[in-house]
C-alpha positions in Angstrom: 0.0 0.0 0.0 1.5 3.5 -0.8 1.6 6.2 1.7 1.1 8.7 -1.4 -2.1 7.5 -1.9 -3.4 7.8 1.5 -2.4 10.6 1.9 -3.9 12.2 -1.4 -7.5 10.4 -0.4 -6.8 12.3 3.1 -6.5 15.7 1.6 -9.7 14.8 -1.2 -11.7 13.8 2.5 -10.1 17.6 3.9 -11.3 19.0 0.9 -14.7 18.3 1.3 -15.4 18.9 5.0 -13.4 22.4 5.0 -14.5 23.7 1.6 -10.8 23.7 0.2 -9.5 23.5 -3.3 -8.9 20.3 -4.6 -8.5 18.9 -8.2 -11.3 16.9 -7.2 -13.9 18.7 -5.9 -16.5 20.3 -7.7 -18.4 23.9 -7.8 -21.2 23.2 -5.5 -25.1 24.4 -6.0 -26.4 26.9 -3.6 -29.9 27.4 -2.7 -31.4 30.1 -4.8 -34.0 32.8 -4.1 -37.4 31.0 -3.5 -36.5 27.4 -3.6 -37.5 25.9 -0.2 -34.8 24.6 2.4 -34.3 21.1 3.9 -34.5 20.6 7.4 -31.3 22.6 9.1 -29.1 19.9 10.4 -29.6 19.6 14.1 -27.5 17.0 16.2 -30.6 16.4 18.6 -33.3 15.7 16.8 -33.9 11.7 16.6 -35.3 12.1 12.5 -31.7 13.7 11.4 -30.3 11.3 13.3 -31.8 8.3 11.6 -31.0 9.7 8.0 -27.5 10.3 9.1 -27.3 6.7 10.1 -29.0 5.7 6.6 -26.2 7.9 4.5 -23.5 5.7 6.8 -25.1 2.4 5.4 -24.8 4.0 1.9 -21.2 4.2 2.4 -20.7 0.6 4.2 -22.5 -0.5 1.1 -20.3 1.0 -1.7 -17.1 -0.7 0.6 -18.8 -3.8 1.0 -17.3 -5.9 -2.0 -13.2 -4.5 -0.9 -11.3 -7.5 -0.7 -8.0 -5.9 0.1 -6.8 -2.4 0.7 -5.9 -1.4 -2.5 -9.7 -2.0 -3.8 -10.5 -0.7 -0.7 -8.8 3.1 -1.2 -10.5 3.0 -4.7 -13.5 2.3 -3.0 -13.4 5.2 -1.0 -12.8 7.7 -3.4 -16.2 6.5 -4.9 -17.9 7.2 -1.1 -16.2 11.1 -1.6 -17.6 11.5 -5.1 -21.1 10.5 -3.9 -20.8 13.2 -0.7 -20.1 15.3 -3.2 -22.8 14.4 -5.3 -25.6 14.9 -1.9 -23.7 18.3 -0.9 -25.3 19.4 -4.3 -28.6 17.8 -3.8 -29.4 21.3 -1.6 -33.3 20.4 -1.9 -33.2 17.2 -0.5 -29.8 18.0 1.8 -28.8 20.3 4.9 -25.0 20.3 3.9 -24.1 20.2 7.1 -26.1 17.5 7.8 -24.2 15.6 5.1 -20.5 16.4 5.9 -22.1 15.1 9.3 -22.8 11.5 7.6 -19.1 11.5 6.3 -17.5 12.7 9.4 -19.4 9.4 11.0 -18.2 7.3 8.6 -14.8 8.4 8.3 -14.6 7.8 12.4 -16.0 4.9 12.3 -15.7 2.4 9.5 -12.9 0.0 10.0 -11.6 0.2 6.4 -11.0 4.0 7.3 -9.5 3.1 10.6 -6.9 0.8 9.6 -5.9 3.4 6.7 -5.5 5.9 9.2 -8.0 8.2 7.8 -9.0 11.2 10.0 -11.5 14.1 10.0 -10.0 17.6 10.2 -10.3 19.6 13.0 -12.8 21.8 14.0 -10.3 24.9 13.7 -10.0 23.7 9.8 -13.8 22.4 8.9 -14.7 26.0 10.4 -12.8 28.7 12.3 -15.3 31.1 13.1 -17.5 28.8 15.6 -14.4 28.9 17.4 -14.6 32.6 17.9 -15.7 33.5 21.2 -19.0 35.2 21.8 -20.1 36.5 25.6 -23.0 35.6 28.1 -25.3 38.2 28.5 -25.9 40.4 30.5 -22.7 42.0 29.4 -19.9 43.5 32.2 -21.3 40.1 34.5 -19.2 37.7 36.4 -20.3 35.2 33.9 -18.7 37.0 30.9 -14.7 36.5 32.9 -15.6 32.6 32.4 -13.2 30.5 30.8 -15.0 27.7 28.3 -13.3 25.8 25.2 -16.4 26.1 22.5 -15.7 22.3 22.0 -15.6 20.9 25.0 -19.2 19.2 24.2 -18.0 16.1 22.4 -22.5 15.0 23.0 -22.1 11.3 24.3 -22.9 9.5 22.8 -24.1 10.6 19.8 -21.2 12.2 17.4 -19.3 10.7 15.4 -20.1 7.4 16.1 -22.4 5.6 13.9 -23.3 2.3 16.6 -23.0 1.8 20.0 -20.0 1.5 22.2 -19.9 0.0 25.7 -21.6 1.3 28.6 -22.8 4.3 25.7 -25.2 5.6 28.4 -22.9 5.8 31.2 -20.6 7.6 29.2 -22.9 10.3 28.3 -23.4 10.9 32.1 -19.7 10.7 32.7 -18.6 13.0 30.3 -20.9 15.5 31.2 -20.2 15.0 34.9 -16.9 16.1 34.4 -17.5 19.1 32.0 -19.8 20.4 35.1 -17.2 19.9 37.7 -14.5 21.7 35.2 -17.1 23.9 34.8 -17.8 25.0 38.6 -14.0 24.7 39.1 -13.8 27.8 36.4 -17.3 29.8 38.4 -15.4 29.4 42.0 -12.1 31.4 39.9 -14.4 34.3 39.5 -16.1 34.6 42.3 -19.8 32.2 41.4 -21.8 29.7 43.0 -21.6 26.2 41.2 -23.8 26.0 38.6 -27.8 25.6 39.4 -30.2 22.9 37.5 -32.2 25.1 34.7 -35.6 25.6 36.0 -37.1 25.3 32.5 -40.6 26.9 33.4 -39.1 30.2 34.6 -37.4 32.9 32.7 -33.1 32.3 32.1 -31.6 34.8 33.5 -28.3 33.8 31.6 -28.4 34.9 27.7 -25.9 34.2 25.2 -24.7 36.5 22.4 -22.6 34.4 19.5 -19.4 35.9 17.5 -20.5 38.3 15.1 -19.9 36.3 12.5 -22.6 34.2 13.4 -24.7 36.4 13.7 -24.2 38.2 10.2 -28.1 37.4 9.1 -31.0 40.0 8.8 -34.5 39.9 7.6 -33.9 39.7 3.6 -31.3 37.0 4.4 -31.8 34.2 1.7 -31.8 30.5 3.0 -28.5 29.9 1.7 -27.3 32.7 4.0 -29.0 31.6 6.6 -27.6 27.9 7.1 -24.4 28.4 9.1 -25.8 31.7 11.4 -26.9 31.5 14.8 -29.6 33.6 16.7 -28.8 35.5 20.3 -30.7 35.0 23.2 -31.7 37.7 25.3 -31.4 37.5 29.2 -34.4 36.4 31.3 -36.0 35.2 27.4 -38.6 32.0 27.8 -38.8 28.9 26.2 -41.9 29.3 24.1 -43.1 25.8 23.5 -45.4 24.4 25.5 -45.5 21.3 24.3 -41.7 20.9 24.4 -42.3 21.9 28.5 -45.3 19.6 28.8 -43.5 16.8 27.3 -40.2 17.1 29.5 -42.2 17.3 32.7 -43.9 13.7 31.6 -40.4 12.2 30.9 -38.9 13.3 34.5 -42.0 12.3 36.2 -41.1 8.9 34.7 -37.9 8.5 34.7 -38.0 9.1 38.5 -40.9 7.1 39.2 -38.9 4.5 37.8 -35.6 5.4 39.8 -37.7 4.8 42.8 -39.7 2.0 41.6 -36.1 0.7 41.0 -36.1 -0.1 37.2 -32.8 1.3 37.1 -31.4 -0.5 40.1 -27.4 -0.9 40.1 -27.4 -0.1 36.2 -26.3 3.6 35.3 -25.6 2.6 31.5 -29.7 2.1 31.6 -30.0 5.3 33.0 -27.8 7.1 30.6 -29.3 5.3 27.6 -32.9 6.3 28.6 -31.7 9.9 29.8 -30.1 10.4 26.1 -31.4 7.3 24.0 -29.8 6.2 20.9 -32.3 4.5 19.6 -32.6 5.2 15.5 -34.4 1.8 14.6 -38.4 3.0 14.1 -39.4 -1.1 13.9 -38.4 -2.4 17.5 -41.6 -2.1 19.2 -39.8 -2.2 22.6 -38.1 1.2 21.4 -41.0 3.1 20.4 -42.9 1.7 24.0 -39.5 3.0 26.1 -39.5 6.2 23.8 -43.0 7.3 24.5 -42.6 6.8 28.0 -39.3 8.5 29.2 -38.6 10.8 25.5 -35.7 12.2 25.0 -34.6 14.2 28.0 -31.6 15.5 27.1 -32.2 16.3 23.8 -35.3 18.6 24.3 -33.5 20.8 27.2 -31.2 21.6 24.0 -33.7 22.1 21.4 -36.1 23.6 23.6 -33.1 26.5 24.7 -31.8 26.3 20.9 -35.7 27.4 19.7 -35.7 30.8 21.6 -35.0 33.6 19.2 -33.6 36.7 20.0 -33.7 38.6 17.2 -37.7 38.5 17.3 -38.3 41.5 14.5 -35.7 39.6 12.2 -37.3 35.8 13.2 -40.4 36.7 12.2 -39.8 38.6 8.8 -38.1 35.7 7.9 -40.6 32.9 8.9 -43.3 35.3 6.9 -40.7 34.7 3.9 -41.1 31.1 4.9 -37.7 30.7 6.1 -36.2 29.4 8.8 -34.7 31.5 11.5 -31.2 30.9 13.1 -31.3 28.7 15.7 -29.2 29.0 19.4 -25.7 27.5 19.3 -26.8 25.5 21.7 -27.9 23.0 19.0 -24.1 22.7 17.5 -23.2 20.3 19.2 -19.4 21.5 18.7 -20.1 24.6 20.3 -23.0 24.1 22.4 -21.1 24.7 25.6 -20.8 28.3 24.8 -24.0 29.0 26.0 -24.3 29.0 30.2 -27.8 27.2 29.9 -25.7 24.3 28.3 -24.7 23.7 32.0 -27.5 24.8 33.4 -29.3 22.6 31.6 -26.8 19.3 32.1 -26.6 20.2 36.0 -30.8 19.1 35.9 -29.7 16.0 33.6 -27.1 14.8 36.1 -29.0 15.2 39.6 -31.8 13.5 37.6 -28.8 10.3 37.2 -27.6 11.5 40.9 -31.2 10.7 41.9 -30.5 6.9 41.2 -27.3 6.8 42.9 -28.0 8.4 45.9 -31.8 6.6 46.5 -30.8 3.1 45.2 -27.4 2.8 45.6 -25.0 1.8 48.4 -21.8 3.2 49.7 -18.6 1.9 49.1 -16.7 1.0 51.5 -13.2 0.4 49.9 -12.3 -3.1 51.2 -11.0 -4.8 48.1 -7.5 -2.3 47.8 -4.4 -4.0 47.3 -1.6 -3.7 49.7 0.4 -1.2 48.7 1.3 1.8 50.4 0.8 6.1 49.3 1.9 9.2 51.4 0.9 12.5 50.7 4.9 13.3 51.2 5.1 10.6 48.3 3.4 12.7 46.1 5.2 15.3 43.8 4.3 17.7 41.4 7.1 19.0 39.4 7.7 21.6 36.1 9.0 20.2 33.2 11.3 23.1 32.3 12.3 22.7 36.0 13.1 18.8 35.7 15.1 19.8 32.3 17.6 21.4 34.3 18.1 19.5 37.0 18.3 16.4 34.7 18.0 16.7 30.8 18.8 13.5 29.8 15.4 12.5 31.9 13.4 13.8 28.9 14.1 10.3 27.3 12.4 8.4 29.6 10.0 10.9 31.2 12.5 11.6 34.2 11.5 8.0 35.3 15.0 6.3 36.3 15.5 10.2 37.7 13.2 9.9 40.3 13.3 6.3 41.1 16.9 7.1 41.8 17.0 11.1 43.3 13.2 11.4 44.6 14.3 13.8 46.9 16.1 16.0 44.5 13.2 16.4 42.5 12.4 20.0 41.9 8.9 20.1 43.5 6.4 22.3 43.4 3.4 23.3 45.5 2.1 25.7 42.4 0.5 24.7 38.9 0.4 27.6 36.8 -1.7 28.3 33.8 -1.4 31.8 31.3 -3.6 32.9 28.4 -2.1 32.4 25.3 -2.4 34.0 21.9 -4.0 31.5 19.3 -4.3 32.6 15.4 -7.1 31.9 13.2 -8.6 32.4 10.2 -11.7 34.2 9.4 -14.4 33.8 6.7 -11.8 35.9 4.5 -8.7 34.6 5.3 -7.8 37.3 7.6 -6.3 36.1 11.1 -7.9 36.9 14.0 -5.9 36.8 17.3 -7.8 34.7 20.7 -6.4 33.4 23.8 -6.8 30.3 25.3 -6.0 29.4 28.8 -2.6 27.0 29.0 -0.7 25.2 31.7 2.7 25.2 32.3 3.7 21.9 31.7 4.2 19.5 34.5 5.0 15.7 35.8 3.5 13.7 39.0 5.8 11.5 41.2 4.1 9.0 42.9 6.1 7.1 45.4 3.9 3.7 46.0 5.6 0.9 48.5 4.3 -2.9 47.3 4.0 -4.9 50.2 1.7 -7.4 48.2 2.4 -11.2 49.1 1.9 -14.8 47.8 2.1 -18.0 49.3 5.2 -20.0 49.2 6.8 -23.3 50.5 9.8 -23.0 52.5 12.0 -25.8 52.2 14.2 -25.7 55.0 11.6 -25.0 57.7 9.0 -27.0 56.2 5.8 -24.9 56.0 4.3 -22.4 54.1 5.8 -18.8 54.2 5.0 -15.5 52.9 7.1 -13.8 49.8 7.3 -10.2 47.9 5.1 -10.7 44.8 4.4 -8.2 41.9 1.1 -6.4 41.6 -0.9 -4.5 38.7 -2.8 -1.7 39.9 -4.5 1.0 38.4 -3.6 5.1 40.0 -6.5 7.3 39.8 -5.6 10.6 39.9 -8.8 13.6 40.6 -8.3 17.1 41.7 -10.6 19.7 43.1 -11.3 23.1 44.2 -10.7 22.8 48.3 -14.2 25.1 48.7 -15.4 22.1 46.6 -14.0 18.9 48.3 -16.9 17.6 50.2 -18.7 17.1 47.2 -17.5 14.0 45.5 -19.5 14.7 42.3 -17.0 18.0 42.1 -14.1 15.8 41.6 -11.9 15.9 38.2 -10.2 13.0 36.7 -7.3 14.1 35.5 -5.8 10.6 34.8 -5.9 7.0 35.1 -3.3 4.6 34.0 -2.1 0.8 35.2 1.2 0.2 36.6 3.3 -3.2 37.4 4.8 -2.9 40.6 7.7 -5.2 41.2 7.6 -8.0 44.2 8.5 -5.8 47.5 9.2 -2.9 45.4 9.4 0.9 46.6 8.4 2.4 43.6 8.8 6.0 42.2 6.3 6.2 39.0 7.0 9.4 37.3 3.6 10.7 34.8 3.7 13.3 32.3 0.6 15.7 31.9 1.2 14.7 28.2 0.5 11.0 28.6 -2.6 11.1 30.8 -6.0 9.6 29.3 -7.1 12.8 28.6 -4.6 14.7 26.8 -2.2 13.0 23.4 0.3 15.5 22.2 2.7 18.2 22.8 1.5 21.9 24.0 3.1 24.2 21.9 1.5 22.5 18.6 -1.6 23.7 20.1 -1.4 27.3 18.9 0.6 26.5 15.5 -1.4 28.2 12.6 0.4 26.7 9.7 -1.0 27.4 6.4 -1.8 24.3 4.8 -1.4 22.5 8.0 -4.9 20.8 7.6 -4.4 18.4 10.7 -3.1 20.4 13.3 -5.0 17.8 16.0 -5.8 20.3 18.7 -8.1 17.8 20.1 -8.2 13.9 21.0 -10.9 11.9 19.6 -13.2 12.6 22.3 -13.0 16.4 22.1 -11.0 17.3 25.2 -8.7 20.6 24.7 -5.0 19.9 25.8 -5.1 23.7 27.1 -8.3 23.2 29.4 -6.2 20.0 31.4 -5.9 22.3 34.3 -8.5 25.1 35.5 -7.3 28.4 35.0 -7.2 29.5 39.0 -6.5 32.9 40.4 -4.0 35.5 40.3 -3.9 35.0 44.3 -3.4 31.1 43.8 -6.6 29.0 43.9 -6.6 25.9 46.5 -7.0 22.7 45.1 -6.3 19.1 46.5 -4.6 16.4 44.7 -6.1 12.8 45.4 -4.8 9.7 43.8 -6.7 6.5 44.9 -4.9 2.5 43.7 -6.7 -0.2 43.1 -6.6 -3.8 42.1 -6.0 -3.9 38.5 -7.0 -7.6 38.6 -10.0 -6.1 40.1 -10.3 -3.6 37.4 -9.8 -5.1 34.5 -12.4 -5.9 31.7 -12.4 -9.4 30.5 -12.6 -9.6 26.8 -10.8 -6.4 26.2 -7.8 -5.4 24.4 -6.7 -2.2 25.8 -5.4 -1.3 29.1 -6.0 1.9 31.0 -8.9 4.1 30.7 -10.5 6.1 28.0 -11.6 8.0 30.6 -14.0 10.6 28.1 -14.7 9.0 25.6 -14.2 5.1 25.3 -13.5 5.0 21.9 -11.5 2.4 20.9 -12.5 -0.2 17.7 -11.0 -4.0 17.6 -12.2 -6.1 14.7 -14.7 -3.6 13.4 -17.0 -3.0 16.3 -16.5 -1.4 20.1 -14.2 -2.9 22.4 -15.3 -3.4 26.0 -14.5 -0.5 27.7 -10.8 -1.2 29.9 -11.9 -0.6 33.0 -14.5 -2.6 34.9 -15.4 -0.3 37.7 -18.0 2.4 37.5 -16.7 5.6 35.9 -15.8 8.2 38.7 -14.8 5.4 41.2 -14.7 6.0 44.1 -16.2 9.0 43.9 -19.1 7.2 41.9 -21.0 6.7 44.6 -22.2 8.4 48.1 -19.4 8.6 50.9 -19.8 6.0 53.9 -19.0 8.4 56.0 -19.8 11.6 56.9 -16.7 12.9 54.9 -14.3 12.5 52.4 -11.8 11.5 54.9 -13.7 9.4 57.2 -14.8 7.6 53.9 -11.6 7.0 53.2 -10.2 6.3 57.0 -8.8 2.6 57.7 -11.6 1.7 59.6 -15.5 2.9 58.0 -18.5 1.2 59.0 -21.2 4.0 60.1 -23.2 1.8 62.5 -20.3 1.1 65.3 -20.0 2.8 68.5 -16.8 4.8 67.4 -18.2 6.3 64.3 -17.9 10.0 65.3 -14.9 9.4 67.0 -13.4 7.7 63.3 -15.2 10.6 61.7 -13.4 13.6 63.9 -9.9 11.6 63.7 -9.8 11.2 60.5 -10.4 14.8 59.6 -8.5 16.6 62.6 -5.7 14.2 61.8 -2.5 14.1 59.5 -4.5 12.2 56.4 -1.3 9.8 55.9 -1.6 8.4 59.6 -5.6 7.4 59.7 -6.5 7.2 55.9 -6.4 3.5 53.8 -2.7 3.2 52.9 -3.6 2.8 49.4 -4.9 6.3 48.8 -3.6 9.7 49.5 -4.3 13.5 49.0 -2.0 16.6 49.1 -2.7 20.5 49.0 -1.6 22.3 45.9 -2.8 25.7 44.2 -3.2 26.6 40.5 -2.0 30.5 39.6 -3.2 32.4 37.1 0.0 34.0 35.5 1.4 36.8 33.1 4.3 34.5 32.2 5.6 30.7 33.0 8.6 31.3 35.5 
């Protein structure tokens, strides 16, 4: 197989999703005056949804009869010519909702896997959704907050054309996290966490897109009209009470359910009925589940996404028999712009938290293997730091370094993050100048003592004896905001990796911020703006921003506690799977054409998946937790009073650190 030709179908697949020159692609037809538009493309609404799955069979089908790769690259130049052909079809087609199709199948298809075929970024398919816009009311504390644009990746819906494993639990993970990144951002500035979206009341947060989104008036044609986005004016109402009526049957059922315990011990079932992915009309089991709980979480998006702003404009148009622009709260790739985003997603998740906290019971964190953490055995340390103390460490992450000089690493009690400058390109090639926060980069030390033991026959003396044996275990690593720490649904995983621990070994296991499941490449590529530079791969597959790994802090230094909990990686481990580790955000991950198990058999979050045993983090956590003995308060008042090191399970440990907002890395 030639690398030229992959990499010619690659820049033929660019060409299409970002509008570029190619030899191969074709003027495209534009709606004209009159002529009536499709359907805008809307991620949430189960009809699209179902087309978009039927344009992916059309594509399976044309690849069906590849025998080997060769016939197989031919064959997908024939699935481009026919996106081509159905981006013209502008009657029948939302574009949009096309390169939507392609993008699926490009993901997902294993032909286009194994090729190593991507899908461009989102800075290169298009630029200006990137731009920031501002929460109304203008000059508020919730216009100094820090969000990505993309950090909606819509679990479990884009870019995957089937289902993956645990799909519903997923959904709720994902979005669990963005809230508690969220809140870690409103504490920064000085705001409450985020409140559940009371959907029958007036929002008092608005939304006002980029201005070129919003470059639409009321003689706008419908070809102008296809990529703009209305503003939403503070304390606006939703204005559909159907939509309303409809969302207070499905919560009234969904938690009659949770109590009725339908949804006992299963939060994939939760997630799946919260957001279903259901696209098959025939299954009458579907349609009976559908009608009962809907589609929660796609109505709080479409409901939100239907208020117009521009009222004067909306209706001109609509008299033209147009549609108006629609909230970017319906992009899914941008959605979180908008603070009823969270607002909205805060309602979905204590709607899941419902489950947990009613049906669920506490952990109580006996099955840990027997390995010791201290929170003195936990390092943070700068890169550019480490580099000088020790530059031949960059070739094995400073591993052998602090295995042999742990106490000569350069620590640090202070992560730091800066605003950096970021190029792109407007709609006419001009460069426009943002900022984005970044972190300095940075490496954990985690010094973990195996004291596991097996069984052995000692010769000499005649009896069975205890020796050293190794252990696999998994380090889960969370941070959070210190005002925040009681709240175990506050907690951000920032990584979550296995580890082989030699027999009777005093480990030092050194982690880079660039190899944690969430982030996959180097920072200063982040903010490169090379013409022609069509995969610049600002993003992992999931969505997650390298530059938002940290929250941005304070200029006073925000507190924040490190936590890293180790458990049984025998105890962890999926059976049937062939990765190792997490994908903590997204679980994608394809072996032999379909979705592998996801590599981790405990529920996402753990342990901070479920309530606390005791009446704190730390008494959760203390070496002894059973609420109903005599001691309990004495346990619970030790525990916290106490050095954490002394009283807490020896297998988990938590430090103080703070994140600074700064002019300059030093």
């Amino acid at each position: 197989m030639a690398d030229k030709r992959i990499t010619v179908l690659q820049d033929y697949i660019n060409a299409i999703l970002t509008d570029s020159p190619h030899e191969k692609i074709r003027k495209r037809r534009r709606l004209q005056p009159g002529e009536d538009a499709p359907p805008r493309w809307n991620n949430f609404d189960l009809n699209q949804q179902r087309l978009v799955t039927e344009l992916d069979a059309e594509y399976r089908i044309i690849l069906a009869s590849a025998k080997d790769d060769d016939q197989t690259i031919a064959l997908l130049y024939k699935v481009a010519d026919k996106v081509q052909d159905q981006l013209n079809e502008v009657l029948k087609y939302d574009p949009a909702l096309i390169k939507h199709a392609f993008n699926v199948f490009i993901n997902n298809h294993p032909a286009a896997i194994k090729l190593g075929l991507k899908t461009p970024s989102l800075k290169r398919i298009s630029s200006v959704i990137l731009l920031p816009g501002q929460s109304l009311p203008l000059g508020g504390l919730e216009t100094k907050m820090v969000t990505s644009g993309v950090a909606d990746p819509d679990f479990p819906n884009k870019n995957f054309a089937y289902t993956k494993d645990r799909q519903g639990e997923l959904f709720i993970w994902m979005h669990k996290q963005m809230l508690a990144r969220y809140d870690a951002e409103r504490i920064a500035v000085g705001l409450d966490p985020v409140i559940p979206l009371d959907y029958h009341e007036p929002i008092p947060e608005g939304y006002l897109p980029n201005k070129h989104l919003l470059n639409f008036n009321e003689n706008s044609t419908a070809a102008d009209l296809q990529d703009k986005y209305d503003y939403r004016k503070p304390y606006s109402s939703i204005n559909s009470p159907t939509n309303i009526a409809n969302v207070d049957k499905w919560l009234q059922s969904i938690n009659k359910s949770i109590d009725d315990g339908v949804f006992y011990n299963d939060p994939d079932k939760l997630g799946r009925t919260i957001d279903p992915d259901r696209t098959n009309p025939d299954i009458l089991e579907d349609n009976e589940w559908k009608a009962k709980y809907g589609s929660l979480h796609a109505m709080g998006h479409i409901m939100v996404g239907g208020i117009n702003g521009n009222e004067k404009v909306a209706n001109a148009l609509k008299e033209k028999k147009l549609r108006p622009p629609i909230g970017v709260i319906l992009n899914v790739s941008i959605a979180s712009k908008d603070p009823a985003f969270f607002r909205w997603h805060r309602l979905v998740d204590e709607t899941f938290n419902r489950c947990i906290e009613t049906t669920l019971k506490a952990r109580t964190f006996t099955d840990g293997p027997d390995v010791v953490i201290k929170p003195d055995g936990m390092i943070l340390a700068f890169k550019d730091q480490l580099e000088k103390v020790c530059p031949e460490g960059a070739h094995d992450g400073w591993q052998k370094f602090g295995q042999t000089h742990f106490a000569k690493i350069p620590a640090t009690n202070e992560l730091q993050t800066k605003m950096v400058p970021r190029n792109l390109r407007g709609p006419n090639n001009d460069i426009i100048k943002i900022e984005h926060v970044f972190p300095r980069e940075f490496y954990y030390f985690f010094k973990v003592k195996n004291n596991t033991t097996k069984d052995a026959f000692d010769t000499a003396a005649d009896k069975i004896v205890k020796e050293p044996a190794k252990k696999f275990v998994t380090l889960r690593v969370f941070i959070v905001p210190e005002v925040l720490a009681a709240d175990r649904k506050q907690w951000i995983e920032m990584d979550k990796f296995k580890y082989e621990l030699k027999a009777g070994e005093d480990a030092v296991i050194a982690r880079s911020c660039e190899l944690s499941s969430v982030i996959r490449k180097p920072a200063q590529k982040v903010f490169d703006d090379t013409p022609g530079d069509d995969f610049d791969n600002d993003y992992c597959g999931c969505g997650w921003p390298y530059h938002l790994l940290l929250p941005r802090g304070t200029r006073d230094g925000m507190k924040f506690k490190l936590y890293v909990y180790i458990s049984d990686w025998n105890a962890d481990k999926t059976y049937e799977s062939t990765a190792e580790g997490s994908l903590s955000m997204c679980g994608r991950k394809i072996v032999d054409g379909r979705p592998a198990k996801y590599p981790d058999d405990r529920d996402m979050g753990y342990p901070f998946d479920r309530p606390y045993a005791g009446k704190s983090l730390q008494a959760t956590f203390a070496k002894v937790v059973d609420p109903t003995i005599a001691n309990a308060r004495a346990i619970d008042e030790l525990a916290i009073s106490s050095v954490p090191g002394d009283y807490w399970l020896d297998n988990t440990a938590m430090r103080d650190f703070t994140i600074r907002w700064v002019d300059e890395f030093c």
